[in-house]
DRENDO-1510 file (C-alpha; in Angstrom, 1 decimal, always signed):
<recs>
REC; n; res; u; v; w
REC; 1; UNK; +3.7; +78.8; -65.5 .
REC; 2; UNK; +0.8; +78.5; -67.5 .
REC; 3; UNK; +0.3; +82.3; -70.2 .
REC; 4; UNK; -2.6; +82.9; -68.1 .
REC; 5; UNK; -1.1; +82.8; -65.4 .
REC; 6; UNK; +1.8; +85.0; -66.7 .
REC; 7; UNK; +0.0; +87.9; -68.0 .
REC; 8; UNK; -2.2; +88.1; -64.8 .
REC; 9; UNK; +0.9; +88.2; -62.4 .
REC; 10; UNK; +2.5; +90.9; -64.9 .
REC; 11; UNK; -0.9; +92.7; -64.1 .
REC; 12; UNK; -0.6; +92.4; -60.7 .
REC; 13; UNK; +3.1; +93.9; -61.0 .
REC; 14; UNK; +2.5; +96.5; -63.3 .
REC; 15; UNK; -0.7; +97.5; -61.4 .
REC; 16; UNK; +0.7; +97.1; -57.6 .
REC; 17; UNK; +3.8; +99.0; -56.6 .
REC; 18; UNK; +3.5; +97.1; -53.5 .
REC; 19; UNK; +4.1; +94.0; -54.5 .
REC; 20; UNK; +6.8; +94.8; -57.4 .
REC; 21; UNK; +9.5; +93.9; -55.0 .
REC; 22; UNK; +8.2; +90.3; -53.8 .
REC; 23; UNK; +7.2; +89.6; -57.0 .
REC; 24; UNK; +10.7; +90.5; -58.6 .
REC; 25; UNK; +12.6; +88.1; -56.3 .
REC; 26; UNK; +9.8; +85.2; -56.5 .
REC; 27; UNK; +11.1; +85.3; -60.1 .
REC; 28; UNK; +14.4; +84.9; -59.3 .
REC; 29; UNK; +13.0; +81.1; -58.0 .
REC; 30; UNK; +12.0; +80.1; -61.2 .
REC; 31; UNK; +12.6; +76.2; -61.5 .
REC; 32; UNK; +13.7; +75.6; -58.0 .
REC; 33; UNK; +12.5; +73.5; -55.5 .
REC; 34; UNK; +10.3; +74.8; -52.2 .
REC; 35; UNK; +8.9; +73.0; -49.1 .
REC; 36; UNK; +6.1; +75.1; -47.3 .
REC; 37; UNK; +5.4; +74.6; -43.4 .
REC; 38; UNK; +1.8; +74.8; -42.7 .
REC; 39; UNK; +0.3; +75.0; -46.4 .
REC; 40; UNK; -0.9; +75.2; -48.7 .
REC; 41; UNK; -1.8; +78.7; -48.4 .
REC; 42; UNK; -3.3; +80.9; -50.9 .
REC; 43; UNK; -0.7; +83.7; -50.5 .
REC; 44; UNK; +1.7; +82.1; -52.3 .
REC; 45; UNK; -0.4; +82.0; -55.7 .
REC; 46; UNK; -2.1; +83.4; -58.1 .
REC; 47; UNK; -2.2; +87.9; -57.7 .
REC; 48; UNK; -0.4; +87.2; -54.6 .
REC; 49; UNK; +2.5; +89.5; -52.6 .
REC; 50; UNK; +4.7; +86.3; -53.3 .
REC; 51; UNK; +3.6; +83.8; -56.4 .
REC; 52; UNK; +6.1; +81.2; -55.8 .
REC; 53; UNK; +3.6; +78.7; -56.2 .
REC; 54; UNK; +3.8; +80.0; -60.1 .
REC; 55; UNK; +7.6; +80.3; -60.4 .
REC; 56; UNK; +9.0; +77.2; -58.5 .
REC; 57; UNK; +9.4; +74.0; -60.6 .
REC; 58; UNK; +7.0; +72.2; -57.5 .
REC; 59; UNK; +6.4; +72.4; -54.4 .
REC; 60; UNK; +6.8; +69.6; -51.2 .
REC; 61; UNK; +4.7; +70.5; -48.1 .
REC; 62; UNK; +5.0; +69.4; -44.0 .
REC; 63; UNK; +2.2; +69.5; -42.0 .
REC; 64; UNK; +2.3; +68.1; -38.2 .
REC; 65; UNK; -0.5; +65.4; -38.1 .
REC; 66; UNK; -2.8; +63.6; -40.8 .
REC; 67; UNK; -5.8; +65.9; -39.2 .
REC; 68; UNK; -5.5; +70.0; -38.7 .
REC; 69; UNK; -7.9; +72.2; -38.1 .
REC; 70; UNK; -7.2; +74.2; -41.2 .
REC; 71; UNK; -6.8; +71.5; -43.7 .
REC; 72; UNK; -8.8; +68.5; -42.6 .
REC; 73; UNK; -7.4; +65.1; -43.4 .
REC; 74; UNK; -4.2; +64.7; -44.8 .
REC; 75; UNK; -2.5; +61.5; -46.6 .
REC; 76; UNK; +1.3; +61.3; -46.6 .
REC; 77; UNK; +2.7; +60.7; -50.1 .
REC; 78; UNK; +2.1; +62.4; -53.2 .
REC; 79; UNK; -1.0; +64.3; -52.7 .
REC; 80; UNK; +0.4; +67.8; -51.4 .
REC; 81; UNK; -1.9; +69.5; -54.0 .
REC; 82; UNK; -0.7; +73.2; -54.1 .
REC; 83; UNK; -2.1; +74.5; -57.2 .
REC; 84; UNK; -3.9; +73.1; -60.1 .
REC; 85; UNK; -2.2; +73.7; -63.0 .
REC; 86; UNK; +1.0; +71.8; -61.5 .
REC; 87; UNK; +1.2; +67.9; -60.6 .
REC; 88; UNK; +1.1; +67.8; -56.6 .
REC; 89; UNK; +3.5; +68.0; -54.7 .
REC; 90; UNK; +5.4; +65.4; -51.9 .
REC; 91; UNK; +3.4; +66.0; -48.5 .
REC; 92; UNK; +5.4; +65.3; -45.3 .
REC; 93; UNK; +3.2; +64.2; -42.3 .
REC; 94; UNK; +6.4; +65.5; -39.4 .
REC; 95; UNK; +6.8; +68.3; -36.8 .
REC; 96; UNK; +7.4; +71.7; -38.4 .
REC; 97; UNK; +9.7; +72.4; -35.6 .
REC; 98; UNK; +12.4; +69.7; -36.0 .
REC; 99; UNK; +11.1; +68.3; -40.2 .
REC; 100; UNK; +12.9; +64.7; -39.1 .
REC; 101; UNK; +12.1; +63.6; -42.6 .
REC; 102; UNK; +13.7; +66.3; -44.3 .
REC; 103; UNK; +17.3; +66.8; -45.3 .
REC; 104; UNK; +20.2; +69.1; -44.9 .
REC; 105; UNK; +20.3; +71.9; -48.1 .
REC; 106; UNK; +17.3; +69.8; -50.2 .
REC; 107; UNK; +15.4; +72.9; -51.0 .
REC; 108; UNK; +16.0; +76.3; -53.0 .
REC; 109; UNK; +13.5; +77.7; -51.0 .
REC; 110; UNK; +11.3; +77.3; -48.1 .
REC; 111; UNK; +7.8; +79.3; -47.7 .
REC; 112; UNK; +5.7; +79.5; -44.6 .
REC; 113; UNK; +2.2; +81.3; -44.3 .
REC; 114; UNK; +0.9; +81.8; -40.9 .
REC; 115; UNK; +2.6; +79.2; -39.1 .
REC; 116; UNK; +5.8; +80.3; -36.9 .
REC; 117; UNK; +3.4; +81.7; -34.1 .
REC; 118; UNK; +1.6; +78.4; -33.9 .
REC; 119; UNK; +5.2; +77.0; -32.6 .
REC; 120; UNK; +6.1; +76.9; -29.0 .
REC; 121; UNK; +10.2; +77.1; -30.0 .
REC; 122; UNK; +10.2; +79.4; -33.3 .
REC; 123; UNK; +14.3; +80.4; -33.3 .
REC; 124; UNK; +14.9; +76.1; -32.8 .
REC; 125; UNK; +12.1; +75.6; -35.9 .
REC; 126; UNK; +13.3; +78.4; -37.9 .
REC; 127; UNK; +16.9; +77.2; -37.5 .
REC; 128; UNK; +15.5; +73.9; -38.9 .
REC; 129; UNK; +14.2; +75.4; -42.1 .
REC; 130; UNK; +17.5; +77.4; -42.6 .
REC; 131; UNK; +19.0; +74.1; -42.3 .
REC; 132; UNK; +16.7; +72.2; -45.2 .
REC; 133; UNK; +17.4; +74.9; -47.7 .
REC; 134; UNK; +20.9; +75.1; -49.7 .
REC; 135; UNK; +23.1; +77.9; -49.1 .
REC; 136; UNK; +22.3; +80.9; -51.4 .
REC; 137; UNK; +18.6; +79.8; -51.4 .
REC; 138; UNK; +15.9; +81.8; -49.6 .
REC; 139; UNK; +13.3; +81.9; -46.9 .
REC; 140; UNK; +9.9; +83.4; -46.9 .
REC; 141; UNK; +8.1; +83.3; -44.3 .
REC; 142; UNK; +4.8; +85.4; -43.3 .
REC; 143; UNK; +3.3; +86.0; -40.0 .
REC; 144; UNK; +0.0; +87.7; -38.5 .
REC; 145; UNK; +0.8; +92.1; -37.8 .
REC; 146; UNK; -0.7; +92.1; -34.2 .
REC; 147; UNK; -2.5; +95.8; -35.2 .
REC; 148; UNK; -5.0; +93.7; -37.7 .
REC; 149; UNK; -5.2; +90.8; -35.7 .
REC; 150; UNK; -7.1; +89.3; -32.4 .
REC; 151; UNK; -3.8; +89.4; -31.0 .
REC; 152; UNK; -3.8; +93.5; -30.9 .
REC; 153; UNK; -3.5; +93.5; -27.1 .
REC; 154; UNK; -1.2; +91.6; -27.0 .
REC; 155; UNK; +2.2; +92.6; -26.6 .
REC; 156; UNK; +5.7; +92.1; -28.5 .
REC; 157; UNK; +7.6; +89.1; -27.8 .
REC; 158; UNK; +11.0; +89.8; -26.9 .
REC; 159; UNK; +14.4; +88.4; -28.6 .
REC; 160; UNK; +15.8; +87.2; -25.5 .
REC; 161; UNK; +12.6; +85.0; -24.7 .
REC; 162; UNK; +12.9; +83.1; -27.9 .
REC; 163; UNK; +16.4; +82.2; -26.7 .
REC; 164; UNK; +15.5; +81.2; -23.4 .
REC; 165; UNK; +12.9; +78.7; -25.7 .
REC; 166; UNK; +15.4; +77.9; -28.1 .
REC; 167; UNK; +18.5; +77.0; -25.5 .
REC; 168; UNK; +16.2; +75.2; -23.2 .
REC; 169; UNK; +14.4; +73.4; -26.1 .
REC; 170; UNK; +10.7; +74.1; -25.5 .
REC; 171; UNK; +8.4; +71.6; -26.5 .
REC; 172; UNK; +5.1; +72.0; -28.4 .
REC; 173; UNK; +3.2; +70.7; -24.6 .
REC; 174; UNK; +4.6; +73.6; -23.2 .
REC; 175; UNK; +1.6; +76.1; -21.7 .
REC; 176; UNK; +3.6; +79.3; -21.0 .
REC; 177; UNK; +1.2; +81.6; -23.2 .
REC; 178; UNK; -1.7; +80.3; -22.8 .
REC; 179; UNK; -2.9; +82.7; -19.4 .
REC; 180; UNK; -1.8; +85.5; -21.8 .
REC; 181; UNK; -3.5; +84.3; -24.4 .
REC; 182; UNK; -6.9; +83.8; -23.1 .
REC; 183; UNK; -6.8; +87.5; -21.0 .
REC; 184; UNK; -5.9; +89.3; -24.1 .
REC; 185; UNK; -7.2; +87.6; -27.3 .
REC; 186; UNK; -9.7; +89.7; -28.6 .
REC; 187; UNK; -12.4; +87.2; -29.1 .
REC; 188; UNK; -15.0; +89.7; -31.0 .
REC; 189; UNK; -12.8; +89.8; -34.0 .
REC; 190; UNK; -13.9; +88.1; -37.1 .
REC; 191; UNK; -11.8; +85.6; -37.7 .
REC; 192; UNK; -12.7; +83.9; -34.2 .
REC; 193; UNK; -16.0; +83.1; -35.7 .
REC; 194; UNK; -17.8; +84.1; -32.7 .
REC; 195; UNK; -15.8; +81.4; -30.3 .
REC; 196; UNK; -17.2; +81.7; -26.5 .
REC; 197; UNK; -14.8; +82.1; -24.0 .
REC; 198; UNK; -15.5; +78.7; -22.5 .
REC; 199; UNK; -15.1; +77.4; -25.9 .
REC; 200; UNK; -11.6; +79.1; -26.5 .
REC; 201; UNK; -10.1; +78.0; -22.9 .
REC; 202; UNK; -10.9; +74.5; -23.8 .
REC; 203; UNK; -9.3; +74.6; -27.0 .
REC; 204; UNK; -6.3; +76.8; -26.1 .
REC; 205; UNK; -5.7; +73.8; -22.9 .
REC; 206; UNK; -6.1; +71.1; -25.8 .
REC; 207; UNK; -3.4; +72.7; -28.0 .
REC; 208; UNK; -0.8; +70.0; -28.0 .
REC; 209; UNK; -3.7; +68.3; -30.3 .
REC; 210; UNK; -5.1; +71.4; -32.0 .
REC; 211; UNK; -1.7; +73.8; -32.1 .
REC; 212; UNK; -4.0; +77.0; -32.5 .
REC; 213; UNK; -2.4; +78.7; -29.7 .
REC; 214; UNK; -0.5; +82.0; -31.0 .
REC; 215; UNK; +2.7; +81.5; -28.7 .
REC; 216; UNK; +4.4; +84.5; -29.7 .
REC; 217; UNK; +3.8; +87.8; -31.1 .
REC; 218; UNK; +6.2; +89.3; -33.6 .
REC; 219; UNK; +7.5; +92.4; -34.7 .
REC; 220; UNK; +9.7; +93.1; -37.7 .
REC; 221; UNK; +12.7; +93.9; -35.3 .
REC; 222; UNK; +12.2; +90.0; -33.9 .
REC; 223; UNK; +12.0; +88.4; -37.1 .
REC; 224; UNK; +15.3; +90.6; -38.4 .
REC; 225; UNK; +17.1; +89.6; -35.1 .
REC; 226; UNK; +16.2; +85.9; -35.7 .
REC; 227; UNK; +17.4; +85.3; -39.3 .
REC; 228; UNK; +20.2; +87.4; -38.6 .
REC; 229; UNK; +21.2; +84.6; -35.0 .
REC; 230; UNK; +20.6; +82.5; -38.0 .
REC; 231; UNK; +23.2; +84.1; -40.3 .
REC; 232; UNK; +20.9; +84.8; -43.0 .
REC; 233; UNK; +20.7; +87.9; -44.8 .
REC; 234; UNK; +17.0; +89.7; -44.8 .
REC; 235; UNK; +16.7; +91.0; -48.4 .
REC; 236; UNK; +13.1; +92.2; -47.7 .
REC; 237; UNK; +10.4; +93.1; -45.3 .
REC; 238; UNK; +6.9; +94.5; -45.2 .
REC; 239; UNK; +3.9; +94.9; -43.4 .
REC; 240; UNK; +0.6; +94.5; -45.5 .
REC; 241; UNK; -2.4; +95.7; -44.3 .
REC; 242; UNK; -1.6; +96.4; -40.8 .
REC; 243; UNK; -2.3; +92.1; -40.9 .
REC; 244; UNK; +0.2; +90.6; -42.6 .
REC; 245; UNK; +4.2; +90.9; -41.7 .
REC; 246; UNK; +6.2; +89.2; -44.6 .
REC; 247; UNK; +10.2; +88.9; -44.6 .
REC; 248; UNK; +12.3; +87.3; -47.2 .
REC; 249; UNK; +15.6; +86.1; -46.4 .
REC; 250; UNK; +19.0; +84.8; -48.3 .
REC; 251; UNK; +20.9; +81.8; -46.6 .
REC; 252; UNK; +24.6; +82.7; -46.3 .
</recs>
């Protein structure tokens, strides 16, 4: 971590009571290795809830094709480019729900921003990125609070659907969601950028390409009952914002 960098992010943690517990066991990282799912994303740098960008030796990244809607193109190789003051970072080109090309207990950490409601079989991927990081190493993994979000009237997944999805292996073609997504996404919130409702069926049917569907909706009581099916320990969650829900978690 560069001094700059330091004596901001000890700003941030003096100034924020918020985000003295994240930051605390970010630190605890320092000089390990992390893979993110769906990056890079800037909540994991600089004044953020979670720096690990900043505390981790580097960072690898998997994202599912060499073209996303949020990153553009992407070139497999050395070019995951998290932060600039650190060399980039290995970037994966696999499926975030099975990472093929990753190995059993290669990571200290795994980080994911955003991502987990994109996938049609979250308990099967998250089982995946338990199994990529060591034992004792941690998870992080953030996901959209429905109350800030365009998915407000939208409600709660259950725990027993995600294991209907995760014994009967559901694909990422699979369509389930999408009626419930297009009669309840609230298409007048800002981040929608003003998408018609002809616009948003098409791209919700084209999703297998796109993957901007929100499958799921989560709740803090889902994500606890996930990692725990998982046998991982939850050492922290929060809700920022009414928008973001962020839980860290210990592999046992």
């Amino acid at each position: 971590m560069k001094l700059k960098e330091k004596i901001i992010t000890e700003l941030v943690y003096w100034k924020n009571k918020k985000k003295r517990k994240t930051i605390s066991l970010a630190k605890q990282l320092k000089g390990g290795r992390a893979l993110e799912i769906g990056g890079p994303s800037k909540i994991f740098g600089l004044k953020s809830f979670f720096p690990a960008y900043l505390y981790t030796k580097a960072v690898d990244g998997v994202n599912f094709s060499n073209q996303t809607v949020w990153e553009g193109n992407i070139v497999e190789g050395k070019n995951y480019h998290y932060i600039s003051t650190k060399p980039p970072g290995r970037q994966f080109i696999d499926e975030a729900g099975s990472l093929q090309q990753v190995a059993d207990n290669s990571y200290d950490l795994l980080i994911s921003s955003h991502c987990l409601e994109h996938l049609a079989n979250p308990l099967g991927a998250l089982q995946n990125w338990v199994r990529v990081v060591r034992p004792g190493g941690r998870l992080c993994i953030i996901v959209p609070f429905k109350n800030g979000t365009f998915d407000h009237r939208r409600p709660f997944t259950g725990f027993e659907h995600l294991l209907n999805d995760f014994h009967n292996r559901t694909g990422e073609d699979d369509s389930t969601h999408f009626a419930e997504s297009i009669a309840l996404t609230d298409l007048s919130h800002p981040v929608m950028n003003h998408i018609s409702k002809k616009e948003f069926v098409k791209r919700t049917n084209d999703n297998f390409q796109n993957r901007c569907v929100h499958h799921h909706v989560f709740s803090v009581e889902l994500l606890q009952k996930m990692f725990a099916f998982l046998n991982c320990n939850v050492l922290h969650n929060e809700v920022y914002d009414n928008l973001q829900l962020l839980v860290i978690a210990e592999k046992l």
